[in-house]
C-alpha positions in Angstrom: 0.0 0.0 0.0 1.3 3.2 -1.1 1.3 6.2 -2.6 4.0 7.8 -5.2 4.3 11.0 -6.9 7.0 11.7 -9.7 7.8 15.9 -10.4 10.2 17.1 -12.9 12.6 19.2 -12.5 14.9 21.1 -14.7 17.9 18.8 -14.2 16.3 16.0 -12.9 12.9 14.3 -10.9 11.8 14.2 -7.5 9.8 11.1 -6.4 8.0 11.1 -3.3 6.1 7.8 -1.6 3.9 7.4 1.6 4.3 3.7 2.6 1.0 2.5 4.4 1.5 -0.9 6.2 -0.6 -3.2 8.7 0.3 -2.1 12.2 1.1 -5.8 13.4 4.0 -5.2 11.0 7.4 -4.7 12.2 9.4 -1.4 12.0 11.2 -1.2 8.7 15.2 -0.3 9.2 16.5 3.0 7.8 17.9 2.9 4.6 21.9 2.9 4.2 23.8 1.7 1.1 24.5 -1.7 -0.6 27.0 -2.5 -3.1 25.7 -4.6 -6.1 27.9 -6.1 -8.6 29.9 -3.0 -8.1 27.2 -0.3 -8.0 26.0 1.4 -5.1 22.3 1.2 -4.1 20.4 2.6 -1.7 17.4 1.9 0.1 15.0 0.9 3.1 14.8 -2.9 4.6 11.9 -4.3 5.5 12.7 -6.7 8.0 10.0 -10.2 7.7 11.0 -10.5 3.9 14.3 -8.4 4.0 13.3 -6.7 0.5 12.1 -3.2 0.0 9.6 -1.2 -1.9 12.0 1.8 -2.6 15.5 2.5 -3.6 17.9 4.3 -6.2 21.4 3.8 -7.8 24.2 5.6 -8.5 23.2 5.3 -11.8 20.8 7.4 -11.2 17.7 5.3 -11.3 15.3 5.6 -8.8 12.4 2.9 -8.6 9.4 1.9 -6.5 7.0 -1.2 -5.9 3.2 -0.8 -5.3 1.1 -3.9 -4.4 -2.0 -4.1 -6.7 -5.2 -4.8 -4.8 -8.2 -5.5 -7.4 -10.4 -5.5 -5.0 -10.4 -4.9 -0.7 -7.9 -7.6 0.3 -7.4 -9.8 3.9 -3.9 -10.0 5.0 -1.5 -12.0 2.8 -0.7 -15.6 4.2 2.8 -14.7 2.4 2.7 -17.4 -0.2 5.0 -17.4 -2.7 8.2 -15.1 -3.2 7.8 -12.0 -1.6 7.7 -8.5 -3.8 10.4 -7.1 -2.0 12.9 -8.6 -3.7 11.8 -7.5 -6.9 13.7 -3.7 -6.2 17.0 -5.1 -5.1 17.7 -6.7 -8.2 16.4 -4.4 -10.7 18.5 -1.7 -9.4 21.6 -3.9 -10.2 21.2 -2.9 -13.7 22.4 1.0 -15.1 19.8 1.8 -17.8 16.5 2.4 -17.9 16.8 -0.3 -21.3 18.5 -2.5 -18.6 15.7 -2.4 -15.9 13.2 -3.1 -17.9 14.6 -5.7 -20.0 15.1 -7.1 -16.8 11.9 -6.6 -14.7 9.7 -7.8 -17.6 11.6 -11.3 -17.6 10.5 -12.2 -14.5 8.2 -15.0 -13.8 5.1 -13.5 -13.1 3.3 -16.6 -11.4 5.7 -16.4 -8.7 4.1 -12.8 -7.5 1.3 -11.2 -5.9 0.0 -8.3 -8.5 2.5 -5.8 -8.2 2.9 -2.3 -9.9 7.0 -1.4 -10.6 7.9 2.1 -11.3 10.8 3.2 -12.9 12.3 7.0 -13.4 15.3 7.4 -15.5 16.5 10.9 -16.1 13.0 12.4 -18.0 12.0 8.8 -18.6 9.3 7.0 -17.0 9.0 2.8 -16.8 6.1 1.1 -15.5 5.7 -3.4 -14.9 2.7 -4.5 -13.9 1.7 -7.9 -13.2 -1.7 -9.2 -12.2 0.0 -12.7 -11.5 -0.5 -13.9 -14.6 1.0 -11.7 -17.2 3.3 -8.5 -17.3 2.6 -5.4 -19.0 5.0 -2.6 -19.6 4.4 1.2 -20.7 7.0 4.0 -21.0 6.7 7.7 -21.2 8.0 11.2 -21.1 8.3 12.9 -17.6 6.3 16.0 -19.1 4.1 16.5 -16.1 3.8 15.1 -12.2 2.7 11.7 -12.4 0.4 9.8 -9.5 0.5 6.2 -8.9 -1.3 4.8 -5.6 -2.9 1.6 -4.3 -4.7 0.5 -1.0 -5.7 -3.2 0.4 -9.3 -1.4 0.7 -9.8 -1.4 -2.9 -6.8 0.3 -5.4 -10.3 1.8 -7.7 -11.9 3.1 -3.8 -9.0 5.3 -3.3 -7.3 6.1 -6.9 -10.3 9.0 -7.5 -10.4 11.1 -4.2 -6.3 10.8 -3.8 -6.1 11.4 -7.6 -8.3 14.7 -7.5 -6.5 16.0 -4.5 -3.5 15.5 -6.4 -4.8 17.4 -9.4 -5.3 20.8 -7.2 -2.7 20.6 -4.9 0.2 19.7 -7.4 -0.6 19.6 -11.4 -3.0 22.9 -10.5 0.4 24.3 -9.1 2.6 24.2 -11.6 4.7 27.3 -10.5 5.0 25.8 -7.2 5.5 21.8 -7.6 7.6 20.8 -4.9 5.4 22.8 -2.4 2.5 21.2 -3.7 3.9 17.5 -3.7 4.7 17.8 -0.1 1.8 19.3 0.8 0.0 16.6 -1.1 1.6 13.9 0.9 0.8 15.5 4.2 -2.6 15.9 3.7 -5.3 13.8 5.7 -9.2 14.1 5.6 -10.5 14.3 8.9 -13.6 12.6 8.0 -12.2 9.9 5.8 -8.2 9.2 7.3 -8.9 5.7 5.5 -8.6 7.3 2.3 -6.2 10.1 3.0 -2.9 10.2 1.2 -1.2 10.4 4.7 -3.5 7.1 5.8 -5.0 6.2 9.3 -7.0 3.7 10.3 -7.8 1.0 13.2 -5.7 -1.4 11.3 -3.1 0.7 9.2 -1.5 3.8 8.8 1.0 5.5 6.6 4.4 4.6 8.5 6.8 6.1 6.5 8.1 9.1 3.8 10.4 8.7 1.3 11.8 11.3 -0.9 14.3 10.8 -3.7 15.9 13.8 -5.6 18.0 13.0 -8.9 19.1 15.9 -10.4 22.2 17.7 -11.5 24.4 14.5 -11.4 23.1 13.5 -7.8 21.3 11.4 -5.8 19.6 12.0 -2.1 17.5 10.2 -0.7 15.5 11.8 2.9 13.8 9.1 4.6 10.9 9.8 7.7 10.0 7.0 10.2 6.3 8.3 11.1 5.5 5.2 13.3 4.8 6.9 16.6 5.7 3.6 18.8 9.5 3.8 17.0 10.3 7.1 18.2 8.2 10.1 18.7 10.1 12.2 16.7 10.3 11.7 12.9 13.5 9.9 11.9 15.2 11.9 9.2 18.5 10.2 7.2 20.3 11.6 4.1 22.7 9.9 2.1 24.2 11.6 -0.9 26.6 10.4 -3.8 27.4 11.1 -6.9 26.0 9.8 -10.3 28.8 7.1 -12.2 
C-alpha cells in the first residue's frame, strides 16, 4: 500500500512515496547503502521479507513497488516469493533499457500483483503484473505523475487521492515541490482511511520517502512516522554522486 508522486525538475525528478503498512507489522530499518555487482544502491529494509519497496542507484535510477489490490484484500498468508525482492535486483542494472529488460523477464506466477515504477533521467517505466501476465508502458516525464494503491480497494481510493493530487500539485505548476509535499501530508478528517497520509484501526502510513535525482546526484531523505518507533520523525540523508 502506497502512494508515489513523480515531479520534474529542470535537471532531474523528485519522487516522493507514503508507505502505508498493517500495524502488526514490524518497524522497517533505515535505509543505508548496498553494493551490487559493483554499483552502489540505496534503500529501506523491511525486516519479515528483508526486501524493500524503494530504492535508487548511482546510476541514477530511482524505482518503486506498489502492491495491486483488485479489489479490498485480507492479509497475505505470504505465499509465494515475496515483492520485496523484486527492487533489489532491478536496481543492479544501469539503464532504464536494462531495468526493464530485466523486470519484464521475471516469472510472473511467482508474485502477488504488483505495480514497478521506474524513473530514469525524463524517462518513466512502468511493470505491472496481475500474477498472470506482465505489462510494460514507457513515457516522457512531461508533467507530475500519480501512482497509488490501497488493500481497501486500489479503484476506492485512486479517485479522491487522484483529485487532490490534481489541485494541490498539477493545478500548481509554478510551485510543484510545495504542492507535492503538501499533497503527501494531507489527511481528511472525516475519511483518514482514504487520506494520502492514511490512518485507520488497522493501518497507517508509517513512513516518507523522498528521492531527488538531479544535477548528477542522488539524495535520498527518509521519515519514520511510526509513533511507537520514536516520537520524533527519523530523518536520514545519504548523498553520492552519479557514475
Amino acid at each position: 500500500m502506497c502512494t508515489v508522486t513523480i515531479v520534474p525538475l529542470a535537471e532531474g525528478f523528485r519522487l516522493a512515496c507514503n508507505r502505508d503498512e498493517r500495524l502488526v507489522r514490524p518497524c522497517a530499518f533505515p535505509p543505508r547503502v548496498h553494493v551490487k555487482a559493483g554499483r552502489r544502491c540505496i534503500w529501506p529494509i523491511d525486516p519479515i521479507g528483508g526486501g524493500t519497496w524503494i530504492g535508487a542507484n548511482d546510476a541514477g535510477l530511482a524505482m518503486v513497488l506498489l502492491n495491486r489490490y483488485l479489489r479490498a484484500s485480507a492479509p497475505s498468508n505470504g505465499a509465494g516469493v515475496t515483492r520485496g525482492s523484486i527492487v533489489p535486483t532491478v536496481l543492479d542494472h544501469a539503464s532504464m533499457d536494462a531495468a526493464m529488460q530485466y523486470a519484464t523477464s521475471l516469472d510472473e506466477t511467482l508474485f502477488a500483483p504488483f505495480q514497478l515504477v521506474i524513473v530514469s533521467k525524463a524517462m518513466v517505466g512502468v511493470v505491472t503484473s496481475d500474477g498472470r501476465r506482465i505489462t510494460v508502458a514507457r513515457s516522457c516525464l512531461e508533467r507530475p505523475l500519480l501512482y497509488t494503491s490501497s488493500s481497501l480497494g486500489d479503484r476506492r481510493v485512486e479517485g479522491p487521492r487522484r483529485r487532490l493530487f490534481e489541485q494541490l500539485v498539477v493545478g500548481r505548476r509554478h510551485a510543484l515541490l510545495r504542492g507535492q509535499a503538501r499533497f503527501h501530508a494531507h489527511q481528511w478528517t472525516d475519511s483518514p482511511e482514504l487520506s494520502v497520509l492514511m490512518s485507520r484501526p488497522d493501518a497507517a502510513t508509517v513512513s516518507r520517502t523522498v528521492i531527488n535525482v538531479t544535477n548528477g546526484r542522488v539524495d535520498l531523505a527518509y521519515e519514520d512516522l511510526d509513533a511507537a518507533r520514536s516520537i520524533d520523525l527519523r530523518i536520514a540523508r545519504w548523498e553520492f554522486g552519479l557514475r
